[in-house]
C-alpha positions as CSV (number, residue, x, y, z in Angstrom):
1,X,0.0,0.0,0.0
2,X,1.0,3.6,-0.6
3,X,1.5,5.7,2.2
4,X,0.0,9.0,2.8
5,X,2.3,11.7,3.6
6,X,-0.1,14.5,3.3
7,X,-2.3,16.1,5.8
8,X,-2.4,18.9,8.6
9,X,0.8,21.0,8.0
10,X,2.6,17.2,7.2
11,X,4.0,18.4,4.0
12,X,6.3,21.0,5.6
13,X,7.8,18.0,8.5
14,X,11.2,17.3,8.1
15,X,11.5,14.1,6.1
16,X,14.2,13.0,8.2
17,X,15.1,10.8,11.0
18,X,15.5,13.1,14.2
19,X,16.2,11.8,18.2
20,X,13.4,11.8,20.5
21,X,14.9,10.5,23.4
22,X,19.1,11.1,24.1
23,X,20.8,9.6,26.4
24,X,24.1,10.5,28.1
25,X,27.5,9.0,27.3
26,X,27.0,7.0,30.7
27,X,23.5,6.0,29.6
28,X,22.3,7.2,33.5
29,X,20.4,10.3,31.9
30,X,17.9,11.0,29.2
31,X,16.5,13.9,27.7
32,X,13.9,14.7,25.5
33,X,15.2,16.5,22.0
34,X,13.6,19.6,21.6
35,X,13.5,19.9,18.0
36,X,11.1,16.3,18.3
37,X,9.1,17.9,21.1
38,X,8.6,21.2,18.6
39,X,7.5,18.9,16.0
40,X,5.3,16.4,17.8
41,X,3.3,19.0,19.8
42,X,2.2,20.7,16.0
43,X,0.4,17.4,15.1
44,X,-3.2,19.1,16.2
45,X,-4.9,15.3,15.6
46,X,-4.9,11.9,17.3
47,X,-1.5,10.6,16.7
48,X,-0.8,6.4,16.6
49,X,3.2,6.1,17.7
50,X,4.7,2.6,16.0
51,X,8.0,1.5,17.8
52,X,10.3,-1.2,16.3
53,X,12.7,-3.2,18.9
54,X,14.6,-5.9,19.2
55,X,18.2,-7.2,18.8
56,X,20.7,-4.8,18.1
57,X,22.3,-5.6,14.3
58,X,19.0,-7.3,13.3
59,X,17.6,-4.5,10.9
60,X,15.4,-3.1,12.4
61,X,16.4,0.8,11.1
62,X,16.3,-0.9,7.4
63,X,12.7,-2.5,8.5
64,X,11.4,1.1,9.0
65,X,12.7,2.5,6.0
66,X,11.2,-0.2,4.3
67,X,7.9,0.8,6.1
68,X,8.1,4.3,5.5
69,X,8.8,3.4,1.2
70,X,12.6,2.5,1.2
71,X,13.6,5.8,1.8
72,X,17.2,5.9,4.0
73,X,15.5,8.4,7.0
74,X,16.8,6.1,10.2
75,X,20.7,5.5,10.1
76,X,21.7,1.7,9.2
77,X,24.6,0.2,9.2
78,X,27.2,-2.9,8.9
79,X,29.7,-3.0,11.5
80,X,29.6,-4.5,15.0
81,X,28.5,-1.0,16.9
82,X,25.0,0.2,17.4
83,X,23.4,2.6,14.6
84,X,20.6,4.0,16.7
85,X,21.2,5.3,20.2
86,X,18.2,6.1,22.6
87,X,15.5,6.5,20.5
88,X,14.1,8.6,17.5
89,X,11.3,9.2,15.6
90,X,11.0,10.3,11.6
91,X,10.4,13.6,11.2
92,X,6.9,13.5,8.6
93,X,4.1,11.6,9.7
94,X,1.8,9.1,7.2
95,X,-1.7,9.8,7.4
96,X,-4.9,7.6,7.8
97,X,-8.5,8.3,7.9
98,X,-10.2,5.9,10.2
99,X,-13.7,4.7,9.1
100,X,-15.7,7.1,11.6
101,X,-13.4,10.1,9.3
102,X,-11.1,10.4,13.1
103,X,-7.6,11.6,10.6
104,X,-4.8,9.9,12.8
105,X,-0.8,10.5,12.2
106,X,0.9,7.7,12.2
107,X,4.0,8.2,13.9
108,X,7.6,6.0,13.6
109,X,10.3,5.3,16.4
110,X,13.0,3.5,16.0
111,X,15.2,2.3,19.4
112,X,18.3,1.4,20.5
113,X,18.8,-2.7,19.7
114,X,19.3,-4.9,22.9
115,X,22.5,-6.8,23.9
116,X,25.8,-6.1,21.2
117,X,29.7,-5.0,22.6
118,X,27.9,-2.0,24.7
119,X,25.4,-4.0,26.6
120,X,23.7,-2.8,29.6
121,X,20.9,-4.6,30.8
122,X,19.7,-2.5,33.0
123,X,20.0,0.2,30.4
124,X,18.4,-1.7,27.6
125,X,15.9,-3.1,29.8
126,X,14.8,1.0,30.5
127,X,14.6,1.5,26.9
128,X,12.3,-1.3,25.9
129,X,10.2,-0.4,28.3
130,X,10.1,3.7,27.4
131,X,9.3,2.3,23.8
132,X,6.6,-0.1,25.1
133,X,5.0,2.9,27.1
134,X,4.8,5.3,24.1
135,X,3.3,2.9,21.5
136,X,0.2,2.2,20.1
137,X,1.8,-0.6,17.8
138,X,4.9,-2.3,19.1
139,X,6.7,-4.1,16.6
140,X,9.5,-6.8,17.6
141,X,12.1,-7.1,14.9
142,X,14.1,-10.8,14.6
143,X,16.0,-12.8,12.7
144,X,14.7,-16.6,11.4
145,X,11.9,-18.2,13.0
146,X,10.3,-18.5,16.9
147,X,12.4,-21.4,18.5
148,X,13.8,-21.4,22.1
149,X,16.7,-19.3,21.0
150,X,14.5,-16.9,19.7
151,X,12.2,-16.7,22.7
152,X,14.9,-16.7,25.3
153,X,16.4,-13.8,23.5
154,X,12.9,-12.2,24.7
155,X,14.0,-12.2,28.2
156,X,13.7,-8.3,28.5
157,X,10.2,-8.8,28.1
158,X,10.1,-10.3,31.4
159,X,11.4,-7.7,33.0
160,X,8.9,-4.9,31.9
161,X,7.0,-5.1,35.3
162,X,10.6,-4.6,37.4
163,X,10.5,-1.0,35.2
164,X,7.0,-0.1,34.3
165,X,3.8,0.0,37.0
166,X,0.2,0.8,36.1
167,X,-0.2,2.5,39.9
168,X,2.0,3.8,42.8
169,X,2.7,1.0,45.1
170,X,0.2,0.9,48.3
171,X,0.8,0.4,51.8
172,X,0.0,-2.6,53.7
173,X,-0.8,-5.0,50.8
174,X,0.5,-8.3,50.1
175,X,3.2,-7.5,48.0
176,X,2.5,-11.2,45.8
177,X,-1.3,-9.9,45.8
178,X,-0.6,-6.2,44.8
179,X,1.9,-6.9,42.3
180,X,-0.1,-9.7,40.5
181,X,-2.8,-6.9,40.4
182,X,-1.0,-4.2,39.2
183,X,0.9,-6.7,36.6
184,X,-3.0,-7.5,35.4
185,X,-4.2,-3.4,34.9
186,X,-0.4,-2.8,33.4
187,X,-1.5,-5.1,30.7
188,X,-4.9,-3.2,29.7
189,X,-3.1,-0.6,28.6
190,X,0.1,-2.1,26.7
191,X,0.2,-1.9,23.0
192,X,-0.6,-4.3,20.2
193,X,2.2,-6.5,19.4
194,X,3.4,-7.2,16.0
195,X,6.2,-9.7,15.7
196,X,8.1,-9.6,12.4
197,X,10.0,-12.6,11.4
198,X,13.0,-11.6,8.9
199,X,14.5,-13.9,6.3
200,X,12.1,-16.0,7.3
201,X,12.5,-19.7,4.8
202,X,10.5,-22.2,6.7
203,X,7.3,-23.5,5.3
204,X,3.7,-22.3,7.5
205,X,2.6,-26.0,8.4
206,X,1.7,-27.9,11.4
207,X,2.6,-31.2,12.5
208,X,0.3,-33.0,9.8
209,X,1.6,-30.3,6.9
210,X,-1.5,-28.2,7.1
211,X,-0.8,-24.8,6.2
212,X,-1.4,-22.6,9.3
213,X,-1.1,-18.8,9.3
214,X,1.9,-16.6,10.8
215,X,-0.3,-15.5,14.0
216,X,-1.1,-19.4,14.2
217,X,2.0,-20.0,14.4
218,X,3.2,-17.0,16.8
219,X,0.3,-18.8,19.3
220,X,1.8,-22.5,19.0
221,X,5.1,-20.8,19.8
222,X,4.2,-19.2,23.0
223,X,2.9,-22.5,24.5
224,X,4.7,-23.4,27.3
225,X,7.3,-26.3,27.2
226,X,7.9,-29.2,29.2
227,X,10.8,-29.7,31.6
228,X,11.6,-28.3,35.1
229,X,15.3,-27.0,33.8
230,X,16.3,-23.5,34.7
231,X,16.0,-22.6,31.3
232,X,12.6,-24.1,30.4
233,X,11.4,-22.6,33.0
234,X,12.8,-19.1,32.3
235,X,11.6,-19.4,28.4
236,X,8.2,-20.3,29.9
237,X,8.1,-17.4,31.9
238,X,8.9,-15.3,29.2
239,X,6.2,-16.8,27.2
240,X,3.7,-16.2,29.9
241,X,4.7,-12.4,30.0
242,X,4.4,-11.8,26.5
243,X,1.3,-13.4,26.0
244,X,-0.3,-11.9,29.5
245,X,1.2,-8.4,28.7
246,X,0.1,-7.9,24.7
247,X,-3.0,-10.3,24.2
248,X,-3.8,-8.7,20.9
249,X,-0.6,-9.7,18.9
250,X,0.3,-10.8,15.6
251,X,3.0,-12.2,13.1
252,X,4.3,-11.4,10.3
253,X,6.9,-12.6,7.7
254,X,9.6,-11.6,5.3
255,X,11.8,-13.5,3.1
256,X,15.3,-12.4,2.5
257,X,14.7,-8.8,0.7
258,X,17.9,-10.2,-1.7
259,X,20.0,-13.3,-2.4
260,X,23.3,-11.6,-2.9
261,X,25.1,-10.9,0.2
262,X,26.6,-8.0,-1.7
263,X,23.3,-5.8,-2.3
264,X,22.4,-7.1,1.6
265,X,25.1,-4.8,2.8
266,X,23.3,-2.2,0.9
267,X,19.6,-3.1,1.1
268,X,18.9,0.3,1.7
269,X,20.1,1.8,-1.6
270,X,17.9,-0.4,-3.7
271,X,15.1,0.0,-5.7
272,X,12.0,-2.0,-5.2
273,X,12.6,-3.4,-8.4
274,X,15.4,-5.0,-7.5
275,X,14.1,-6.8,-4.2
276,X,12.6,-10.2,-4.3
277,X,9.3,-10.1,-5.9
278,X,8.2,-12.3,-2.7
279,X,9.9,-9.9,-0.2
280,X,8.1,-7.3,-1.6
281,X,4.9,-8.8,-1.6
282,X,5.2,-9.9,2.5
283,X,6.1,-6.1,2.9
284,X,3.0,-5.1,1.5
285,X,1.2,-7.4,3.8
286,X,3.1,-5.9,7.0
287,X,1.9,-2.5,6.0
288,X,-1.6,-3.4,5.4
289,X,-1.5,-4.9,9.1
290,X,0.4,-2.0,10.5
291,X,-1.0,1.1,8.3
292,X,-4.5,0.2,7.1
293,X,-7.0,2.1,8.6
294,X,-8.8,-0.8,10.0
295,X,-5.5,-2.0,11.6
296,X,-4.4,1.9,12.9
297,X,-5.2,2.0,16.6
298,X,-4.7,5.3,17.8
299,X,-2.6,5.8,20.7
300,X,-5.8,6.3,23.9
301,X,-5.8,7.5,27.6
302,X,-6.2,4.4,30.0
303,X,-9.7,2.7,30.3
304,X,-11.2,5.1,27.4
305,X,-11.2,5.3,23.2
306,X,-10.0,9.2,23.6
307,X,-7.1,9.6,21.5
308,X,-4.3,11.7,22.4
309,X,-2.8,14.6,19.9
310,X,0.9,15.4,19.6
311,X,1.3,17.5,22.4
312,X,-0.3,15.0,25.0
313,X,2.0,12.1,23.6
314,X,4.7,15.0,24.7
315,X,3.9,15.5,27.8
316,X,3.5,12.0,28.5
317,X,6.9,11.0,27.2
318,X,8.5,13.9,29.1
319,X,6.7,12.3,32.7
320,X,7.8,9.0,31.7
321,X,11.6,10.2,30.8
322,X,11.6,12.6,34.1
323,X,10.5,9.6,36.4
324,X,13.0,7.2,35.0
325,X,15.9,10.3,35.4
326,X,15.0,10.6,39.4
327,X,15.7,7.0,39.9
328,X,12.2,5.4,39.9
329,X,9.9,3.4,37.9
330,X,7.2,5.4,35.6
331,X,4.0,5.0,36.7
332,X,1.1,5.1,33.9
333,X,-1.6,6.0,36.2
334,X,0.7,9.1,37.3
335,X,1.7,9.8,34.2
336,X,-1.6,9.8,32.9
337,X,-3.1,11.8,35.5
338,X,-0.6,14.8,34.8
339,X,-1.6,14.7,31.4
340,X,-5.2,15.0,31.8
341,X,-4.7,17.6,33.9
342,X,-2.2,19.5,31.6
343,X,-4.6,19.0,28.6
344,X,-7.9,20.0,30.1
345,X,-6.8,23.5,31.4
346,X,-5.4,23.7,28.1
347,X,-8.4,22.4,26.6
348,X,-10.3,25.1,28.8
349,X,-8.2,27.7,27.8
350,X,-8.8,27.8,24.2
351,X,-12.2,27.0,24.7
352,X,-12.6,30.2,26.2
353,X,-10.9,31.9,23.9
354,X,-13.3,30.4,20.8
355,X,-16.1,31.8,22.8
356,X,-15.1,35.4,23.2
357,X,-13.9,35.4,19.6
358,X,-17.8,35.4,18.9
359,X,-19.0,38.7,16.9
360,X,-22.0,40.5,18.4
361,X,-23.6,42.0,15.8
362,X,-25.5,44.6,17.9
363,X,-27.3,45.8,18.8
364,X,-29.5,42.4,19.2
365,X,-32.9,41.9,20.7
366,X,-32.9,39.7,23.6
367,X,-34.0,35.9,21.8
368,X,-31.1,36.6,19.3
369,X,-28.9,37.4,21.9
370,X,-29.2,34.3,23.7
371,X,-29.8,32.1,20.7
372,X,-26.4,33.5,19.7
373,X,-24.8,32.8,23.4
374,X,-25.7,28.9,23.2
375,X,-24.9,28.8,19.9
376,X,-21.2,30.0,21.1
377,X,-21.2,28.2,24.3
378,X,-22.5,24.8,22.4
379,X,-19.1,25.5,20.0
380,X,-16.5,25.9,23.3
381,X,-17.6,22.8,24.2
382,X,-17.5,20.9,21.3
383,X,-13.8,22.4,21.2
384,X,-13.1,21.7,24.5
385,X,-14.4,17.7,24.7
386,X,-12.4,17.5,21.2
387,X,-8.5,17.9,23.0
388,X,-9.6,17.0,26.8
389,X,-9.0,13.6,28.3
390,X,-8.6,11.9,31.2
391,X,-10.2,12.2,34.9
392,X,-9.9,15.6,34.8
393,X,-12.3,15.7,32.2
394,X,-15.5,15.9,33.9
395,X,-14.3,18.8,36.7
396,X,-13.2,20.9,33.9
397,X,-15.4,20.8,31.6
398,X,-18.0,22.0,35.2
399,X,-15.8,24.5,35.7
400,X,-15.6,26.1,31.9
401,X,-19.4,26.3,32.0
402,X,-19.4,28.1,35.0
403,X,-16.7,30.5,33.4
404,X,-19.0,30.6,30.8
405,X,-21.9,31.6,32.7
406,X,-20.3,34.2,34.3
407,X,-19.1,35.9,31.3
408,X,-22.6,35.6,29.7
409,X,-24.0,37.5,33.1
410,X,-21.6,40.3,32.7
């Protein structure tokens, strides 16, 4: 499928890679680029942020420029360092209309790969987890096909509740009991998962050679083995996590994009013409399942279907960024609650604003008047339920009517 670059002000956004999150030469301090937060906070419409991770040196930079039509915005390369550090997002958005007409910007990051010469658990460990709290789509990037290797390599995923929380721990619970509950509303609110098998060569069949489909066989993948060894038992758990934390997920795969190993090392320079007919064709699939309107899921406050705009998805990464700088864990509930808040007295604001823009054509007899006054009031809050979210909604919204009232009395 072609994807839409155009839409509100999209044409004039870098068409670039640019960072999002930096991190400090000893990895204990991030920061959020300003020139990202600039950009982000001028897309005015629900935004749906698509994260690639995985292994470092698996591709996954040359899997988004791929995504985003093969052109060379995130840095690849082919020695044994890491390309991408922290992580960053390219600079123009795609465009999709949703079926109810919602226009959502579909947003790409790209982060940091896990393990390689620099490896820092803890440190990579805090980035998949920033990238798993920012998405709508999470897509995991590997090499070959899902065996024990593959899903022990997923180990980080088992560590997302030691660096995420859905709410501030409480006093006096059982901490087995709490943490189980928390570990449940955490996984309400994680993003779909989208695991994309690369130079993928085996054939989709089960044990009698019945064809099954990729998400078939993601499912019979994250059954759990039998054995008691340490290491069964840790690619168990891992399966457990992943399939408790993202229950809607899905698989995709791509064949090598080339057979020469020379025009691999440079995959990024090619024309389309020149990949595999049958790469291109899986390619196509993955972007119908990741970009199709019917597949876009916007990124949504906790427990509702309100999508959030550029500028909330800033302020949310810059609570999540600031609580991981001060030495604790981020804590969505927190996090979310400071958004709300920040984006209703916004909200408020310029829904206050759009009702003393209205003209008074006086003078006016007294029905006009007031048929005018609803009329504007009606229009401020339609404007102000279109950008607020959150719990903060409902005390705002009372308290801009009574504004409102007031200003209609004077």
């Amino acid at each position: 499928m072609e994807l839409d670059y155009r839409g509100p002000n999209f044409e004039a956004f870098p068409d670039e890679a640019l960072p999002l999150i930096e991190v400090s030469d000893d990895k204990e301090t991030l920061s959020v680029n300003q020139e990202a937060v600039d950009l982000l906070r001028r897309i005015d419409c629900a935004i749906c942020p698509i994260s690639i991770v995985g292994l470092y040196r698996t591709g996954k930079s040359s899997l988004l420029n791929f995504l985003h039509g093969g052109k060379a915005g995130f840095r690849t390369g082919h020695s044994i360092s890491r390309c991408t550090r922290g992580v960053w997002i390219f600079g123009r958005p795609t465009r999709a209309t949703l079926g109810d007409g919602t226009q959502v910007a579909v947003v790409l990051l790209d982060t940091e790969g896990v393990g390689g010469l620099e490896a820092d658990r803890r440190y990579d460990e805090r980035i998949f987890a920033l990238a798993t709290l920012l998405s709508a789509t999470l897509v995991y990037n590997s090499l070959g096909s899902i065996d024990e290797n593959a899903i022990g390599q997923l180990s980080f995923v088992a560590q997302l509740s030691r660096h995420v929380r859905f709410a501030p721990k409480e006093d006096g619970l059982d901490d087995g009991d709490e943490a189980e509950e928390d570990a449940r509303r955490l996984g309400a609110v994680m993003p779909a998962f989208t695991w994309v098998l690369r130079d993928f060569a085996l054939e989709l069949a089960d044990e009698r050679g019945d064809a099954i489909t990729a998400d078939d066989y993601l499912d019979r993948s994250l059954r759990p083995q039998r054995g008691f060894e340490a290491a069964v038992l840790e690619r168990n758990r891992v399966r457990h996590v992943l399939a408790a934390f993202f229950p809607k997920r899905q698989c995709r795969t791509l064949v090598r994009p080339v057979h020469e190993e020379e025009k691999l090392q440079r995959v990024d320079t090619l024309s389309p013409d020149e990949l595999r007919p049958e790469f291109r064709r899986n390619l196509e699939e993955l972007k119908d399942a990741l970009f199709a309107p019917e597949h876009v899921r916007p990124k949504c406050a906790p427990g509702s279907n309100t999508p959030v705009s550029g500028s909330a998805f800033v302020d949310l990464t810059q609570q999540f960024v600031a609580a991981i700088n001060a030495g604790g864990v981020p804590v969505v509930s927190s996090a979310w609650d400071h958004v709300s808040q920040t984006e209703c007295v916004a909200a408020s604001r310029e829904a206050l604003q759009r009702f003393d823009a209205t003209a008074l054509d006086l003078p006016l007899d007294e029905v006009d008047l007031h048929a005018l006054l609803e009329r504007a009031e009606a229009d401020a809050l339609q404007a102000f339920d279109a950008r607020a979210l959150g719990d903060a909604r409902v005390d705002q919204r009372k308290d801009l009517k009574e504004q409102i009232k007031r200003k209609t009395r004077a």
